[in-house]
Each structure stands twice: as structure tokens, then as C-alpha cells.
Wavefront OBJ file of the C-alpha trace (Angstrom):
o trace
v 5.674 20.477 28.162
v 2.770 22.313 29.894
v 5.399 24.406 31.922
v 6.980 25.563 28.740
v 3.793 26.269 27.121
v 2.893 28.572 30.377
v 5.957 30.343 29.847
v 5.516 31.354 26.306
v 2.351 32.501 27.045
v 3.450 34.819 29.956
v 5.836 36.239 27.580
v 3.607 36.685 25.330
v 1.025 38.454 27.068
v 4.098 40.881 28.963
v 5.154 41.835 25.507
v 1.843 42.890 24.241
v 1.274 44.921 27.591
v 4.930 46.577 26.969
v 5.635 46.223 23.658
v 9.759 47.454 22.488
v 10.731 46.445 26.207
v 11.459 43.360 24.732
v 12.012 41.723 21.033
v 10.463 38.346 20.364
v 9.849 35.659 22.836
v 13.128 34.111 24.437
v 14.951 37.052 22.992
v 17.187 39.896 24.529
v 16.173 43.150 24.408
v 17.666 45.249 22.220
v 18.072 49.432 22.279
v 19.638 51.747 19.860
v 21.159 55.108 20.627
v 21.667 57.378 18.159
v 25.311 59.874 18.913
v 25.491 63.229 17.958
v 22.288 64.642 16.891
v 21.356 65.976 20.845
v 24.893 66.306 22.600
v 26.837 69.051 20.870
v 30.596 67.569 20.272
v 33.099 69.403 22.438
v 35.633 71.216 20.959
v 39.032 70.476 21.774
v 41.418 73.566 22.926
v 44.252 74.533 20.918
v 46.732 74.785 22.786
v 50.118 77.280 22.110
v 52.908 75.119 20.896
v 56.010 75.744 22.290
v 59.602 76.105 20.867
v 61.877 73.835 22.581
v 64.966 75.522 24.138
v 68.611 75.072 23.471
v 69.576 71.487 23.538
v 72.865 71.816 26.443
v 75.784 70.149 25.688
v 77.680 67.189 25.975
v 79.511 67.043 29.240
v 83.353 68.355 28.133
v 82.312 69.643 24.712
v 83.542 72.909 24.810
v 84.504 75.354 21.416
v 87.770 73.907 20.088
v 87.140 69.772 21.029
v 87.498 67.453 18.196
v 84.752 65.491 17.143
v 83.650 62.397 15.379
v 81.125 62.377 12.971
v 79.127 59.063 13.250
v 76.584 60.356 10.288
v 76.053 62.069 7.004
v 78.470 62.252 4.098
v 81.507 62.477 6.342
v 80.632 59.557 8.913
v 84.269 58.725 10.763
v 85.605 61.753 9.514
v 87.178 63.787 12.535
v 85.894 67.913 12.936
v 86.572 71.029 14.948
v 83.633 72.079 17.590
v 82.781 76.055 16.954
v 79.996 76.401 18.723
v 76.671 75.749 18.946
v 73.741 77.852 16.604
v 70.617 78.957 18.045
v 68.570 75.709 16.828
v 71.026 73.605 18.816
v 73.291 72.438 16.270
v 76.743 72.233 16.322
v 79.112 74.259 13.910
v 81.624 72.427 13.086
v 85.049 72.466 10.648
v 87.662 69.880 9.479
v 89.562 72.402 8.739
v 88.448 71.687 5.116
v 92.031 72.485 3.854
v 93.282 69.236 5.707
v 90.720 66.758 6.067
v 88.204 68.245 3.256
v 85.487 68.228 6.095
v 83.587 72.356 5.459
v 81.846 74.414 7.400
v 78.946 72.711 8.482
v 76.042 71.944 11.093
v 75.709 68.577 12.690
v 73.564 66.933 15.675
v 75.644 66.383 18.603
v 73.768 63.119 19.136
v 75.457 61.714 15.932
v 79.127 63.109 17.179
v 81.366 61.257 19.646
v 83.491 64.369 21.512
v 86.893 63.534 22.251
v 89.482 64.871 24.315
v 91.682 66.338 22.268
v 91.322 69.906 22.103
v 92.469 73.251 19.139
v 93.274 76.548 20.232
v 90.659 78.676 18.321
v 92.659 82.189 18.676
v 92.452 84.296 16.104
v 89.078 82.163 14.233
v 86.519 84.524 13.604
v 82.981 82.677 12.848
v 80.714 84.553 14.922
v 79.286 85.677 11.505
v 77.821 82.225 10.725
v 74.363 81.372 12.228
v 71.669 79.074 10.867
v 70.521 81.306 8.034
v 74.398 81.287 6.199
v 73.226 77.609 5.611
v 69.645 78.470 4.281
v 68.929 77.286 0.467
v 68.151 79.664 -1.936
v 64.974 79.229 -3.195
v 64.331 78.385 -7.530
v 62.428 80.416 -9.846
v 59.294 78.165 -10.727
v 59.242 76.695 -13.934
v 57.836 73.677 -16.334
v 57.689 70.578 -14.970
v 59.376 69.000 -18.166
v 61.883 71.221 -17.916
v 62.844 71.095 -13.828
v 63.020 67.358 -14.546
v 65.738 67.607 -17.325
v 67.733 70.869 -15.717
v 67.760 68.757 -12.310
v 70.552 66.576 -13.455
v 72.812 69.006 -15.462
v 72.677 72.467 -12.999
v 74.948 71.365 -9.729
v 74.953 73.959 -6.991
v 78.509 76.043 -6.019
v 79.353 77.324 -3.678
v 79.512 81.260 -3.896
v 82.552 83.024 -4.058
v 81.706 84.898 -0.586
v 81.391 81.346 1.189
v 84.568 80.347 -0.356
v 86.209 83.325 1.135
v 84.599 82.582 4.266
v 85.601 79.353 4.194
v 89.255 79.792 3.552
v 89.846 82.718 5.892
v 88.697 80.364 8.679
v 90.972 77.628 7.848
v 94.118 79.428 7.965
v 93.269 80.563 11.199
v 91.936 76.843 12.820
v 95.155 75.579 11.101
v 97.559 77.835 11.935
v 97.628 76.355 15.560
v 97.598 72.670 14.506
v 100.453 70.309 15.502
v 102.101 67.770 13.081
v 100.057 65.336 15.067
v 96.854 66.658 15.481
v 96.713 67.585 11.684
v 97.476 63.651 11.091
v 95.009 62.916 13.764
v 92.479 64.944 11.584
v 93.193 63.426 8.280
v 92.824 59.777 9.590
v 89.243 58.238 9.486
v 87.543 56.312 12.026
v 86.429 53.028 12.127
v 86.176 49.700 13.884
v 88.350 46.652 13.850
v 87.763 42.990 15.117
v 87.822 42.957 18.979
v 87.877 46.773 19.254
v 84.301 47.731 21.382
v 82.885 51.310 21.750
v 82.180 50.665 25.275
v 86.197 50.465 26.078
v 87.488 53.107 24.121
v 88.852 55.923 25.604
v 88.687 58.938 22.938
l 1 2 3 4 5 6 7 8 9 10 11 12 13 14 15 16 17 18 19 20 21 22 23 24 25 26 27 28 29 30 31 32 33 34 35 36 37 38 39 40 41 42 43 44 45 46 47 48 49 50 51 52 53 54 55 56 57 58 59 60 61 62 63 64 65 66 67 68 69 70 71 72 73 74 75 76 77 78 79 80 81 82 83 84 85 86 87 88 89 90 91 92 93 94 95 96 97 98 99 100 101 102 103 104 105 106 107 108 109 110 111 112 113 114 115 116 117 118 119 120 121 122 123 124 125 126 127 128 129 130 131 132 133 134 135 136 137 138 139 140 141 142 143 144 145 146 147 148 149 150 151 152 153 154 155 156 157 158 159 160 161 162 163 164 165 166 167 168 169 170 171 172 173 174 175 176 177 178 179 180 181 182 183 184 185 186 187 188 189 190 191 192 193 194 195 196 197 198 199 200 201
């Protein structure tokens, strides 16, 4: 008991010689910093951002392959390569006068490439870039009334794009085989004990 009693006292007497060194007797002492108020907070750098350059193809994807959509509203459904737009994308065509695929951009990652291949002589599409795809923009109007004229205006396709469209398809088509054009038409899909890893396309 008289030991303890000694040390109490020695703590006692060391914290009113140094008093905020240490808290109350027995205790741990305790120190708070306050952040911000001296240091000035670095600022970070911005920093340029760059544009990423052209994605490069898939090996043997060349203008002319067939490919097969694995995405989007036509998923399975089989398309002729173009080429590929500035922002990497891939222009591609069913023709849409045999397999109703149109003229459209897709992401080579969602496209299987196959080994069949269409002679493009004679298509001219070197017109079409990413901007023939860009959406016109709408007039701004009452929010009661965009919510009603969503539903009843649907969007056609202008008579120039029509044009466009059809002009292109005779030409695609006008080298297809009785067999590729079937090949074209016919969707793609799975069966039991058929494995993407052993298909040859």
C-alpha cells in the first residue's frame, strides 16, 4: 500500500511541475492537432486529358468480312464490315434489303468476325462518318407537353438516308451468292452441346 501511495504522489507532484504533459494520474497523455489552419493544402495539377487513339482491329477483319452481332437490337443477326469511323467503331450493313440489318455503327468487341468474305466493288460509303449518325437536337418545350408528344411523334428516317441506304444495298448485293445471301438471312444462336470455344466461323 505505501508503495502505491508513493507513486501517486510522484505523479502528482510531476504533473503540477509540467502540467498538459500529462492528463490525470495513471492516465495517457493526450495531444490534439489541429489540420489546415497553418499548412496551406496543395493543389493538385490538372493534368491534359488525352483522346485515346484508334482502337486496331481484329486480327483478319478486313472491309468486306461478315460479322456477328452478339449485342443491340440485332444480336445473332449476321452484317457486312465497311470500315472502321474515326471513334473506332465499325460501319457495318446487312445489306438491309436481305437481312433488314441498316447502316449502322457497332463495337467490334460485341462482333464475332468470320471468315467469309463480300466483294465491296462498286459500294460507295466513304460519305458516312460518325456525324451521319448524330441526333438532331428538339426544340425545347413544356414539360407536360414533351411527356405526352414522347409517345405519339416516332422518328423516320429522312428521305436522303433512305436514298443512301438503298443505293448501297444494290451495290453490297449485287455481288452476293445464293449462299451467302442465305447465310445472311439466317440468325445465330446456340444449341445443346454446341461450345463457342470449338467453333470454327
Amino acid at each position: 500500500f505505501g508503495s502505491r501511495l508513493k507513486r501517486t504522489l510522484a505523479l502528482h507532484a510531476f504533473h503540477q511541475k509540467h502540467p498538459g504533459k500529462m492528463g490525470k494520474a495513471g492516465q495517457a497523455r493526450q495531444v490534439f492537432r489541429t489540420y489546415g489552419k497553418t499548412k496551406s493544402a496543395s493543389k493538385v495539377k490538372s493534368t491534359e486529358k488525352k483522346t485515346p487513339g484508334q482502337q486496331k482491329l481484329k486480327k483478319g477483319l478486313v472491309p468486306g468480312s461478315v460479322l456477328i452481332m452478339l449485342a443491340g437490337r440485332f444480336r445473332g443477326r449476321r452484317a457486312v464490315f465497311l470500315k472502321q469511323l474515326a471513334s473506332g467503331l465499325l460501319l457495318v450493313t446487312g445489306p438491309y434489303a436481305v437481312n433488314g440489318v441498316p447502316l449502322r455503327r457497332v463495337n467490334q468487341r460485341m462482333c464475332i468476325g468470320t471468315s467469309t468474305k463480300v466483294d465491296l466493288k462498286g459500294a460507295s460509303f466513304g460519305s458516312v462518318d460518325d456525324a451521319y449518325f448524330a441526333r438532331e437536337k428538339k426544340a425545347a418545350g413544356k414539360k407536360g407537353e414533351a411527356m405526352f408528344a414522347a409517345g405519339a411523334e416516332k422518328k423516320e428516317m429522312s428521305a436522303e438516308k433512305k436514298a443512301g441506304q438503298k443505293t448501297l444495298d444494290e451495290a453490297v448485293a449485287k455481288g452476293l451468292s445464293a449462299d451467302v445471301r442465305s447465310y445472311l438471312k439466317a440468325r445465330f444462336s446456340l444449341s445443346s452441346k454446341m461450345y463457342p470455344h470449338e467453333l470454327r466461323f
